[in-house]
C-alpha positions in Angstrom: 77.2 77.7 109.4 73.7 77.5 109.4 71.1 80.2 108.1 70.7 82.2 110.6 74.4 83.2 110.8 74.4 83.9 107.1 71.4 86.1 107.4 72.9 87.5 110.5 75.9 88.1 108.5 74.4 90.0 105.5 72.3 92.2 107.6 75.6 93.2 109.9 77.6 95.7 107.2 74.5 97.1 106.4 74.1 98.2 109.9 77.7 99.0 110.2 77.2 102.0 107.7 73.8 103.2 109.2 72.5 102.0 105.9 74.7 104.4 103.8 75.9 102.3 100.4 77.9 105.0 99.0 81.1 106.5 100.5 81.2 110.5 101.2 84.3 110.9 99.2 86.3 109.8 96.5 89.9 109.6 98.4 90.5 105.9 98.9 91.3 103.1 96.4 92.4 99.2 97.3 95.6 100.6 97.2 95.9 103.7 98.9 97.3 103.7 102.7 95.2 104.5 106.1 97.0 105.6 109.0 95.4 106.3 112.5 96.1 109.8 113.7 98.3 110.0 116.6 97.4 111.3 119.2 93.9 110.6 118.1 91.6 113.8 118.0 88.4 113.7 120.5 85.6 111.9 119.1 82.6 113.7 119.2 80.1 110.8 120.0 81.4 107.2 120.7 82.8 105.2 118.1 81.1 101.9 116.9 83.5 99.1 118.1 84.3 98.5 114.1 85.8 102.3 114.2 87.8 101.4 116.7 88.9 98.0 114.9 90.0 100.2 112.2 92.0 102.1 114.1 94.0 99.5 115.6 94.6 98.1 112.5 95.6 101.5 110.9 98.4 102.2 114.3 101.3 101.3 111.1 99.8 102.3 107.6 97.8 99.5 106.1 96.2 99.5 102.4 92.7 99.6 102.1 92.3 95.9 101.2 94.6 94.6 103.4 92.6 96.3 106.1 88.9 95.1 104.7 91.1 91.2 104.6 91.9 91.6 108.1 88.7 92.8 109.0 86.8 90.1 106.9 84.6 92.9 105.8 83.3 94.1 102.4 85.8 96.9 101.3 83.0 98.9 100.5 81.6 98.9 104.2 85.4 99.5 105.1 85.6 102.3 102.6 82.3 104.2 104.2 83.9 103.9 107.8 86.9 105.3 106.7 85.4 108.3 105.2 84.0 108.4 109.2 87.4 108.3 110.1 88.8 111.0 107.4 86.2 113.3 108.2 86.6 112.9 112.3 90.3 113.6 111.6 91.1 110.3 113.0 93.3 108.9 110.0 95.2 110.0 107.0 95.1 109.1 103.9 97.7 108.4 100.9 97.2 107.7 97.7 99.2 105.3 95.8 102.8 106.2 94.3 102.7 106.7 90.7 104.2 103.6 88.8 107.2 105.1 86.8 106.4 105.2 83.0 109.8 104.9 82.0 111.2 101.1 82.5 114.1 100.1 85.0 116.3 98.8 82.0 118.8 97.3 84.5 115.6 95.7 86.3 114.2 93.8 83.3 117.8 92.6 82.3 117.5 90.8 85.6 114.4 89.0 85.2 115.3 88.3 81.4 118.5 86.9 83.0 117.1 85.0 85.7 114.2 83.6 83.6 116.8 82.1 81.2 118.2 80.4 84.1 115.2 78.6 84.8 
């Protein structure tokens, strides 16, 4: 790669987010789930062709750094286009399930038991 790809690189999310650095909300973690709306609400301008990546990628539900991997984007430029995308009424959001605080006795009997086998 030489330097004018990185710099072309570095400059790109920037521009991707209009220069915001912040999302607009607080709804999405690495691990919550996107999911494009179907069908898809009108858009009130046109989407930048990263929107419409998104989207795509969000057809089945997809966690948030799954989706920024797939994109080979900075989650937090993925995380300010999604809050677009939320706001537009283009995708859902879900947060993660809560982790039981109570442990799966017959669970951890199985991984004592299969560890001993190792």
């Amino acid at each position: 790669m030489n330097g004018g790809d990185a710099a072309g690189r570095l400059v790109r999310p920037f521009t991707l987010t209009g220069g915001r650095t912040r999302p607009t909300r607080a709804d999405f973690t690495l691990i919550s789930t996107v999911t494009a709306v179907d069908p898809p609400p009108e858009w009130g301008s046109r989407p930048q062709p990263e929107h419409t990546r998104i989207l795509k990628r969000c057809a089945e539900p997809i966690a948030v750094a799954e989706l920024a991997a797939l994109l080979d984007l900075p989650v937090s430029v993925v995380v300010i286009m999604l809050c677009d995308l939320l706001e537009a009424g283009r995708i859902t959001v879900r947060p993660p399930h809560p982790l039981s605080r109570t442990p799966d006795l017959e669970m951890l009997q199985k991984v004592r038991d299969g560890l001993g086998r190792l």
